[in-house]
C-alpha positions as CSV (number, residue, x, y, z in Angstrom):
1,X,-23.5,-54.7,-19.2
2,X,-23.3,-58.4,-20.5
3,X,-25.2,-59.8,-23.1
4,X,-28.2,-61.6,-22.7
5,X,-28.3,-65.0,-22.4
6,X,-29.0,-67.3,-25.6
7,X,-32.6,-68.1,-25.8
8,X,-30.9,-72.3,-25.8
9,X,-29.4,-71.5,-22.5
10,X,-32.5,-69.6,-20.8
11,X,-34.5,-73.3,-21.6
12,X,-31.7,-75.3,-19.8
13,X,-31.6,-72.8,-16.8
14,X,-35.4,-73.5,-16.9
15,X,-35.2,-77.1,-17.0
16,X,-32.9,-76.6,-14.2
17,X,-35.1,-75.6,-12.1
18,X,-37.8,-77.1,-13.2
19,X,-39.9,-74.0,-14.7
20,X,-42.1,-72.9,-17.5
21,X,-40.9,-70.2,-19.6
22,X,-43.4,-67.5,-17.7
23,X,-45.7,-65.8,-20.7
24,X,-45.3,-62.2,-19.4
25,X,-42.4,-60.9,-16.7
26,X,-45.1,-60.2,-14.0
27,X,-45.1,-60.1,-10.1
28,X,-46.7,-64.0,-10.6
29,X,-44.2,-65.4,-12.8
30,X,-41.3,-63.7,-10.2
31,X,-42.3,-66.0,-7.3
32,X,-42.5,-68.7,-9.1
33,X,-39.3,-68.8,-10.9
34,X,-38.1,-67.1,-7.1
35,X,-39.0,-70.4,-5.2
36,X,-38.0,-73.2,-7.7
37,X,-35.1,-72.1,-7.8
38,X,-34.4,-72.1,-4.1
39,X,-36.0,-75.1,-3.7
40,X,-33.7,-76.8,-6.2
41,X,-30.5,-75.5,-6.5
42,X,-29.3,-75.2,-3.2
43,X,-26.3,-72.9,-1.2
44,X,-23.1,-74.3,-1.3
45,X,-19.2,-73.1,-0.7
46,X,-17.5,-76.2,-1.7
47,X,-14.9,-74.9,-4.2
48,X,-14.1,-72.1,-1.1
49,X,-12.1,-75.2,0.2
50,X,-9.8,-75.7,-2.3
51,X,-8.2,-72.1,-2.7
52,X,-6.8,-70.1,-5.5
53,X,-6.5,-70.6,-8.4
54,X,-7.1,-73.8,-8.7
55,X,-11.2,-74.0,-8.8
56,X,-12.5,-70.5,-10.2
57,X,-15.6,-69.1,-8.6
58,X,-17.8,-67.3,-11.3
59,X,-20.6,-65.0,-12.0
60,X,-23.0,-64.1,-14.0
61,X,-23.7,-66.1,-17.5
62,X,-20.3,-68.1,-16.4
63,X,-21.8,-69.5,-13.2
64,X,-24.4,-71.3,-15.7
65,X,-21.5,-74.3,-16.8
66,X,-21.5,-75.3,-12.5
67,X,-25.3,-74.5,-11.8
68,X,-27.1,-76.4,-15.2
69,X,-24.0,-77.9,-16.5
70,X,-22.7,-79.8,-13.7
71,X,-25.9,-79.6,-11.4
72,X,-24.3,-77.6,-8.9
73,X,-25.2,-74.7,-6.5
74,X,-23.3,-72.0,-5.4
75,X,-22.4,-69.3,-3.0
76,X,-24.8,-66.2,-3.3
77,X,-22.4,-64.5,-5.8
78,X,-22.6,-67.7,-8.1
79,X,-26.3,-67.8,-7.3
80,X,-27.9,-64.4,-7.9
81,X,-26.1,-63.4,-10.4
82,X,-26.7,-66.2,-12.3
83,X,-30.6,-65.4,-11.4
84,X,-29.9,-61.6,-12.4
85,X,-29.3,-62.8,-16.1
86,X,-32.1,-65.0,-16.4
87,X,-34.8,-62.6,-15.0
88,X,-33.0,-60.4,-17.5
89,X,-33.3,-62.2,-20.3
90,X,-37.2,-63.2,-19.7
91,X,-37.8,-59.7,-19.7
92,X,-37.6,-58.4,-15.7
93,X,-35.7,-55.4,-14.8
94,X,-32.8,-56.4,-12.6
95,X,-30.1,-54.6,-11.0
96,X,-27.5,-56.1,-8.5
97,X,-27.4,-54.9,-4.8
98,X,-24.9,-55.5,-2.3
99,X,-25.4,-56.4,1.5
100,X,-23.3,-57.7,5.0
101,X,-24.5,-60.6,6.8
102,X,-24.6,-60.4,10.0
103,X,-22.0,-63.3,11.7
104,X,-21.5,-63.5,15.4
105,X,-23.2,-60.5,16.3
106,X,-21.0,-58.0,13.8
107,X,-22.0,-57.0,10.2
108,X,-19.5,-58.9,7.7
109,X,-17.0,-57.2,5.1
110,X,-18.7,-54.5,2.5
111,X,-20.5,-56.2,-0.4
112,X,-20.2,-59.5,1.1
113,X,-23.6,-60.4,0.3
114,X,-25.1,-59.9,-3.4
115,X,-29.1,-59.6,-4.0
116,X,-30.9,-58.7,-6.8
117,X,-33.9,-56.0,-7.0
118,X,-36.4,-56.9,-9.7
119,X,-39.1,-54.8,-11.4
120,X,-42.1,-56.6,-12.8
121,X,-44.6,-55.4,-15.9
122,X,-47.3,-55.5,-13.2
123,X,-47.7,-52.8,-10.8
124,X,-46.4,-54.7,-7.6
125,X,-43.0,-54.1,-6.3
126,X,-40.2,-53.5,-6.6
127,X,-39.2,-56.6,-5.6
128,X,-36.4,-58.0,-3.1
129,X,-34.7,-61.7,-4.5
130,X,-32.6,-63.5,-2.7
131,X,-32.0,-67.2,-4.1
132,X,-28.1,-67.4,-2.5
133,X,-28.8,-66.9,1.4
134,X,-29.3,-70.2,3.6
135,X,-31.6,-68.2,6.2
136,X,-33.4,-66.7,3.2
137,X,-37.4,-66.3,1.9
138,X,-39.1,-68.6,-0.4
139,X,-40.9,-65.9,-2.5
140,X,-39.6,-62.2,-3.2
141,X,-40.1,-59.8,-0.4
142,X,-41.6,-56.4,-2.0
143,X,-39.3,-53.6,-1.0
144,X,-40.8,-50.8,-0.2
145,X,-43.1,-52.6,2.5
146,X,-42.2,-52.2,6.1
147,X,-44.8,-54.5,7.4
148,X,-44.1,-58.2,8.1
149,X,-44.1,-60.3,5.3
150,X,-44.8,-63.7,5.9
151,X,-43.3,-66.7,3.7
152,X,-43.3,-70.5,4.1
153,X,-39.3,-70.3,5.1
154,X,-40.8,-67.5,7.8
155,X,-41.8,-64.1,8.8
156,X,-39.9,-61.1,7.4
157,X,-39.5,-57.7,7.7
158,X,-37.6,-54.9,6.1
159,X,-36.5,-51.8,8.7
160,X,-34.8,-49.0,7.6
161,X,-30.8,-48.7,8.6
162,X,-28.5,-45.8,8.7
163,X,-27.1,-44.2,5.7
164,X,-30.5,-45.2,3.5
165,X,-29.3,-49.0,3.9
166,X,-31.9,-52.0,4.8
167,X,-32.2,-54.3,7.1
168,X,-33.9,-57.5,6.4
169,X,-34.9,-59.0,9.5
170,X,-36.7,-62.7,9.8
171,X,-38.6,-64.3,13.0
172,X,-37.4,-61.1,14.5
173,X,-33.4,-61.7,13.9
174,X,-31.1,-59.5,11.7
175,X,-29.9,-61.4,8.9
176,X,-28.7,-58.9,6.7
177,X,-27.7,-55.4,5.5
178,X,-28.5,-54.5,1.6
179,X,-27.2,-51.3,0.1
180,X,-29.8,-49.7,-2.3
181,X,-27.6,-48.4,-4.6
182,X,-27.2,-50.4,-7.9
183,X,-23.9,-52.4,-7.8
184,X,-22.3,-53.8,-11.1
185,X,-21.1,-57.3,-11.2
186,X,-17.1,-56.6,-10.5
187,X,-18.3,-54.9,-7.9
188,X,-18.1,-58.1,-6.1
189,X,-15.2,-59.1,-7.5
190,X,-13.1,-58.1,-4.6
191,X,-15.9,-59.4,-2.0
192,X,-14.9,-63.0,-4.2
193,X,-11.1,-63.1,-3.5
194,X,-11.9,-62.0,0.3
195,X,-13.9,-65.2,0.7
196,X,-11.3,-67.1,-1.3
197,X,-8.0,-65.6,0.7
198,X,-8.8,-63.9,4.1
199,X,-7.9,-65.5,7.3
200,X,-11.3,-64.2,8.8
201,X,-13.4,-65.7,6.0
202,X,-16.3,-68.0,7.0
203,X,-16.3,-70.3,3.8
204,X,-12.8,-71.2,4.5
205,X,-12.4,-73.6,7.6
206,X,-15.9,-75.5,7.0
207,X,-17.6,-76.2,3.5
208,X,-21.4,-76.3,3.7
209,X,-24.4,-77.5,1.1
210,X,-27.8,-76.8,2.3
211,X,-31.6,-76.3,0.2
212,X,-35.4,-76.2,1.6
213,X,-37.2,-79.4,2.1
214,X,-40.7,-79.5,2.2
215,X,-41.5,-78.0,5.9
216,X,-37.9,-77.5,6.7
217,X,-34.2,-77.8,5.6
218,X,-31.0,-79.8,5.0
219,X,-27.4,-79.1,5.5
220,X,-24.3,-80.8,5.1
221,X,-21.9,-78.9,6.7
222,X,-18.2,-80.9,7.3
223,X,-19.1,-84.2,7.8
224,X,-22.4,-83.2,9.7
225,X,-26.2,-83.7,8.2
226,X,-28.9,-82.0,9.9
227,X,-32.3,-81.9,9.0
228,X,-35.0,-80.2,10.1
229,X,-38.5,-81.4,9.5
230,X,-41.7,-79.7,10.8
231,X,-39.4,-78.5,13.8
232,X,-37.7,-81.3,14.4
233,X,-34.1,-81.2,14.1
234,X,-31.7,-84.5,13.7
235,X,-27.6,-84.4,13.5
236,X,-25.9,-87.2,12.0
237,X,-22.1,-87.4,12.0
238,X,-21.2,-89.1,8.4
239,X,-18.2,-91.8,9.1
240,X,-15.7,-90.8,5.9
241,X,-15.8,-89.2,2.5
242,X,-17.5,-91.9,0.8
243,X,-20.7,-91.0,2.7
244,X,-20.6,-87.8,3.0
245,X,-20.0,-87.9,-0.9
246,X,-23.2,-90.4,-1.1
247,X,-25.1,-87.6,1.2
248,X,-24.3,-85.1,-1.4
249,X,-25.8,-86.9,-4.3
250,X,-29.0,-88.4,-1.9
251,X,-30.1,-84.9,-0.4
252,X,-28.4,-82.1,-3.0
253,X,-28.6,-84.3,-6.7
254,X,-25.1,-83.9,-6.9
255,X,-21.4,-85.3,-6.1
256,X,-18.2,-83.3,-6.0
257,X,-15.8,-85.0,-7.6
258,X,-13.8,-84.8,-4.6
259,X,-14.0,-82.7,-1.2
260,X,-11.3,-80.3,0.2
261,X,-8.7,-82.0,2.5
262,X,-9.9,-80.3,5.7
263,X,-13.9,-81.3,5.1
264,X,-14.9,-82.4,7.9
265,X,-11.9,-82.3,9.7
């Protein structure tokens, strides 16, 4: 079990994202600190692109120096775990769960998804949070509900799966499989160096950045920007590095200080 973060470094998280240190660690306070935090740190797999050893992917309290130190995102492992500590330290009960993502019709590798299940000092939940997943919900879906839960990123659902797993389900598509067995952070370990070292992994060959916009989304993915605004969907193809660098910095409040050889490519 790590230690909590420093009282200094729960403020900068905060600022981060723009919240309000909640008064009490209730159901309110979740889905608020839930959808900030989507809505302005976003999803991205840059360092995937530059291989081993050379950028180090990290978790927990360690993922803080990318996300509020350098204004970064991250992949969900970065992301959620670096969530997990700060619902922790304001006073939530969090434990780490571990999913597969559905990718071209087939469940990815084991623990290749990590979400976070939260319990609040109201009487709502538990509570599903998921601030690492492009396709994910704004606000925390509650757990134990079977019933459509409907969200400003969409409508979700959670079915039960085989073996006592979960599916979460949104606009009537699979997106993932959770576990709901508590997982400890080197759990994912492993799931880390897959991503960083297997042929077959998805962050590999194309590096994507992507966040909510206010009624929709946009994602940098290679040298591509799409957006899509109240259903309308537009694809630019960025000439060179120095714009997709400038995109990165306009739509994502960031620049890498450089981008992998193949991006975009």
């Amino acid at each position: 079990m790590s230690e909590m973060l420093s009282q200094k470094l729960v403020e900068s998280y905060l600022r981060r994202i723009g919240a309000k240190r909640p008064e009490r660690p209730d159901s309110a306070a979740l889905a608020d600190l839930h959808e900030r935090h989507l809505t302005t740190v976003p999803f991205e797999n840059i360092d995937f692109g530059f291989g081993r050893p050379s950028t180090p992917i990290s978790l927990g309290e360690a993922a803080l120096e990318k996300i509020i130190g350098r204004n970064r995102g991250g992949c969900c492992f970065e992301l959620n775990s670096a969530f997990h500590e700060l619902l922790a330290a304001l006073g939530f009960e969090v434990e780490l769960l571990g999913g597969r993502v559905l990718e071209d019709g087939e469940l990815g590798p084991l623990l290749g998804h990590m979400i976070v299940r939260v319990r609040t000092e109201d009487t709502a939940g538990p509570w599903l949070a998921d601030v690492g997943y492009g396709r994910g919900f704004a606000r925390p879906l509650l757990l134990d509900d079977r019933s459509e839960q409907r969200d400003p990123q969409g409508v979700f659902q959670l079915a039960e799966a085989p073996h006592g797993d979960l599916d979460m389900v949104r606009d009537g598509v699979l997106q993932y499989r959770l576990e709901t067995r508590p997982r400890a952070l080197t759990d994912f370990l492993p799931s880390v160096w897959w991503f960083r070292s297997a042929d077959e992994s998805p962050f590999l060959p194309r590096q994507v950045c992507s966040i909510p916009v206010p009624g929709g989304r946009v994602t940098l993915g290679g040298r591509t920007l799409t957006t899509t605004v109240d259903g309308r969907r537009e694809q630019e193809e960025l000439a060179d590095d120095a714009a997709v660098l400038a995109a990165y910095e306009k739509w994502f409040g960031f620049s890498p200080d450089r981008l992998p050889d193949h991006a975009g490519r």
